[in-house]
LOMAR-327254 format. One record per residue (C-alpha): y, x, z. Coordinates in steps of 0.2 Angstrom, whole numbers, plus 5000, padded with zeros to 4 digits. Layout:
<nodes>
YXZ
...
</nodes>
This chain:
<nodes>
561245605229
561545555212
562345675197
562745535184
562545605166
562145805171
561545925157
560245995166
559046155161
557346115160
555946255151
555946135135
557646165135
559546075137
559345885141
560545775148
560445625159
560545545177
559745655189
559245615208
558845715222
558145615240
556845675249
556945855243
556445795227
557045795209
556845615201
557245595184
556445435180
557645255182
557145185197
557745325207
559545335197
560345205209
560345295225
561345235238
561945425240
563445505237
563745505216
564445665207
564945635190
564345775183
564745755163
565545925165
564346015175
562546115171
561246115183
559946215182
558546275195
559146385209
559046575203
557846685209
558146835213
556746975217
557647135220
558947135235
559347225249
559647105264
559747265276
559047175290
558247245303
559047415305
560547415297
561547275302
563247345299
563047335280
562347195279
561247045286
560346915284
561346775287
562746875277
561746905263
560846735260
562646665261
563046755247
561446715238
561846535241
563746535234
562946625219
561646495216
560146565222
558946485231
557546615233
557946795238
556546945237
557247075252
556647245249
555947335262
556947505264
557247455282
556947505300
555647475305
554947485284
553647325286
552147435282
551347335295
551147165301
551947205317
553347305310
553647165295
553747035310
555347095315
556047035299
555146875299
556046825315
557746845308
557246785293
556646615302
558246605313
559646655302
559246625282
560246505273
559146505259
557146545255
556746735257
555346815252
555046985260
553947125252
552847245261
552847425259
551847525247
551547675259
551947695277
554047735279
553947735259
553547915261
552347905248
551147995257
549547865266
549647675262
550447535271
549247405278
548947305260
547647205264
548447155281
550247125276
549447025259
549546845262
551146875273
552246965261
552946925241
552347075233
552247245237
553547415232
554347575239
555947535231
557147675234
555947785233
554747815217
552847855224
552648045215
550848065220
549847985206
548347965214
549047885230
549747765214
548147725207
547347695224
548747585230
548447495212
546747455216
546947385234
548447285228
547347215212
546147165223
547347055235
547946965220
549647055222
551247135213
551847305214
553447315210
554047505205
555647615210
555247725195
556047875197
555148065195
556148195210
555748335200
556748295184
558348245197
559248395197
560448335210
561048235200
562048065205
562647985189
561847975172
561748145162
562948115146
564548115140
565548065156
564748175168
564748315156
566648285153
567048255172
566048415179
564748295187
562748335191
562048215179
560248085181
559248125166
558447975158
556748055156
556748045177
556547845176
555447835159
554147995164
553647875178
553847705170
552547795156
551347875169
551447695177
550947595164
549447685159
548847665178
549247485177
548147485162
546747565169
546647485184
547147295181
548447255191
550047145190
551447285189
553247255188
554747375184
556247385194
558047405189
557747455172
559047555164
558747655147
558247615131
556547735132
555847645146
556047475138
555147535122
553847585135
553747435142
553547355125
552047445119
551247425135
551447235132
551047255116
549347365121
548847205135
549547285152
549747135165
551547235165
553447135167
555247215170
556847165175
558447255174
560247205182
561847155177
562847295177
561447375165
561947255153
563647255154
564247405158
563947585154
564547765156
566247745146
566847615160
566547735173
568047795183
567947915197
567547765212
566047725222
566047555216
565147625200
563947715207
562047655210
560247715207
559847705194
561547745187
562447675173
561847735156
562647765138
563047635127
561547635117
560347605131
561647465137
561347375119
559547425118
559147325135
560247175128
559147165113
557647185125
558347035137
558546955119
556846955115
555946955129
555347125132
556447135151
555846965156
557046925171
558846995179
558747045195
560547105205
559847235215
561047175229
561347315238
562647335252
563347475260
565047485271
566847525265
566747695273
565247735264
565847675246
567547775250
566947925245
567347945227
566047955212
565048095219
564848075238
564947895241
563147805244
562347705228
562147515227
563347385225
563647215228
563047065215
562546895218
564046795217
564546875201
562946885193
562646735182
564846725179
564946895174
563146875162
564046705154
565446755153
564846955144
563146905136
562946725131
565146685127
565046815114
563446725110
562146875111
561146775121
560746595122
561346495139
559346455139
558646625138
560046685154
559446535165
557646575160
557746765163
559146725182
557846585187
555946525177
555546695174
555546775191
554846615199
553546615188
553046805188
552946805208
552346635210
553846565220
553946365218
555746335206
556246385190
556046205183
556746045182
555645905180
555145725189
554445785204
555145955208
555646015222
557745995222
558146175221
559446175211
561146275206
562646175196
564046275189
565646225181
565346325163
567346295163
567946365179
568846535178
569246675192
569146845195
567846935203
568447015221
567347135232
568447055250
568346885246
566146895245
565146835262
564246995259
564947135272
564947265257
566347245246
565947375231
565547295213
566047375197
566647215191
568247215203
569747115195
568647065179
569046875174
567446765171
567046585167
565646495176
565846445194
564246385206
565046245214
563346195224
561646255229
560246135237
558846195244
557446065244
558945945242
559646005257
561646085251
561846265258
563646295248
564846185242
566446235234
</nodes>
């Protein structure tokens, strides 16, 4: 097929042109622009390559009924995502080759789009003896516990050393049990007001700091999840600064949203929780600069029922790839905090380059994974009409610009609007 005079992301930045995708191939070069293919004309439309996304709950196998992997890769698709990274809080926990190839299967029969599934750090992320890392190494995308932060700081460094040698990530839930407090949204003003148990900060950076000084010492690629407070990503930034092989991401909602638009629903609820509004403004500048290298949604779907149950019984995790990049244009680069640039490179280069997943690009050659958006197209975000069986996002009813209108993988369309 052939887009007639696109503007299309590449990592030199905005260029515009013909662009034609045959043979799961990007060509940008003239004697591929006459394709006998169908012809968009696509002077009003970005494409950029497919998102990636390396923190998402797909569910699947064990708990089916929030969500799956068909249902989950189909949202990733209308969302512009060509590559998904599925945690592995699951049942069985793929701690093992023989446990991870139950996910494998339905990954091979049901997945719209690429997905990439980690291993587990420990065996049933207990954080108590270590999954099989040399075993499940060349099967899986990285390695991580998420849910769960590992609280044993010497099962850590061990699991650092084996993963280091593999050539691997580990890619931390950072989150210290003993400075929770039963607490289930963020400890400041709101939860002080409301007469809620509140997170402390100190429970996600205590880690994040002991972390980064294993990661030091032992030499091996470590990434942040779901970063959420300004102490973390100053952290993070003199770890950088001090040579750690360290990277982050953090998630929509954490840059958009914080505890003064919380309202006593489950929709806002998820770990870790929304923070104040200086945190919110210091992980924008970070995003700005480069300090949280890449957005991830940290997808994670749970039923009605369970999302019923007001601010402080309801599960955490919330819904987010087909608002993702909408609700980021439409918060962060509109107002012009950030450039269009640095939102695609942070949604799509960043990640594909930090886990070494083929994408992020767009060049003569490449392989045609690819997003295009409508920068124009307005509607509201709502929770019943996603693919995802989980309908709970914080950004219910909120009007955004920027629609995905299609999504190839290796030039093959997966959603078309």
């Amino acid at each position: 097929m052939l887009f007639e005079n696109a503007t299309y992301y590449t990592t030199k930045g905005l260029a515009k042109g013909n662009l034609t995708v045959k043979d799961g191939r990007v060509y940008l070069s003239g004697e591929y622009s006459s394709s006998d293919g169908p012809k968009t004309d696509a002077k009003e439309l970005l494409i950029v390559p497919g998102f990636v996304d390396v923190h998402v709950h797909l569910r699947e196998p064990g708990f089916f009924y929030k969500e799956s992997i068909a249902t989950g890769t189909e949202c990733g698709a209308r969302g512009g995502y060509t590559d998904l990274c599925s945690m592995p809080n699951l049942n069985p926990v793929p701690d093992s080759v023989e446990h991870l190839r139950r996910q494998t299967e339905i990954i091979d029969a049901d997945a719209r789009i690429n997905v990439h599934p980690y291993g587990a750090l420990t065996v049933g992320e207990k954080g108590e003896e270590l999954s099989d890392i040399e075993g499940l190494s060349d099967k899986v995308i990285a390695f991580s516990d998420d849910g769960k932060g590992v609280q044993n700081s010497e099962i850590m460094r061990e699991a650092m050393l084996r993963v280091r040698r593999c050539g691997k990530i580990i890619a931390a839930h950072c989150e210290d049990e003993t400075l929770l407090d039963g607490g289930y949204i963020h400890k400041g003003r709101y939860a002080e007001e409301h007469g809620h148990r509140g997170i402390s900060s100190e429970s996600e950076w205590k880690m994040i700091e002991r972390d980064v000084a294993l990661a030091g010492e032992t030499g091996v690629k470590y990434h942040v999840c779901h970063v959420s407070t300004a102490e973390s990503v100053e952290i993070i930034r003199r770890a950088k600064a001090s040579g750690v092989d360290v990277t982050c991401e953090t998630a929509p909602h954490y840059l958009t949203l914080c505890e003064d638009d919380l309202r006593e629903e489950g929709r806002f609820k998820m770990n870790p929780p929304l923070r104040s509004a200086r945190d919110r403004d210091a992980l924008i500048a970070a995003l700005a600069d480069g300090t949280v290298d890449m957005i991830a949604t940290d997808h994670a779907p749970h039923s009605d029922e369970e999302k019923a149950r007001g601010l402080k019984d309801s599960l955490m995790g919330v819904i987010g790839l087909e608002s993702s990049f909408a609700v980021l244009y439409t918060e962060l680069v509109l107002p012009g905090k950030i450039s269009l640039e640095r939102l695609i490179e942070a949604m799509s280069t960043a990640p594909a380059m930090r886990f070494g997943i083929p994408g992020g690009d767009i060049f003569d050659g490449a392989p045609a994974n690819l997003a295009v958006i409508d920068l124009s197209r307005e509607w509201t975000v709502k929770g019943a009409e996603s693919a995802s069986k989980g309908n709970s996002t914080p950004f219910e009813g909120k009007r955004v610009r920027g629609k995905v209108i299609m999504t190839l993988v290796n030039g093959d369309t997966v959603w078309k609007k």
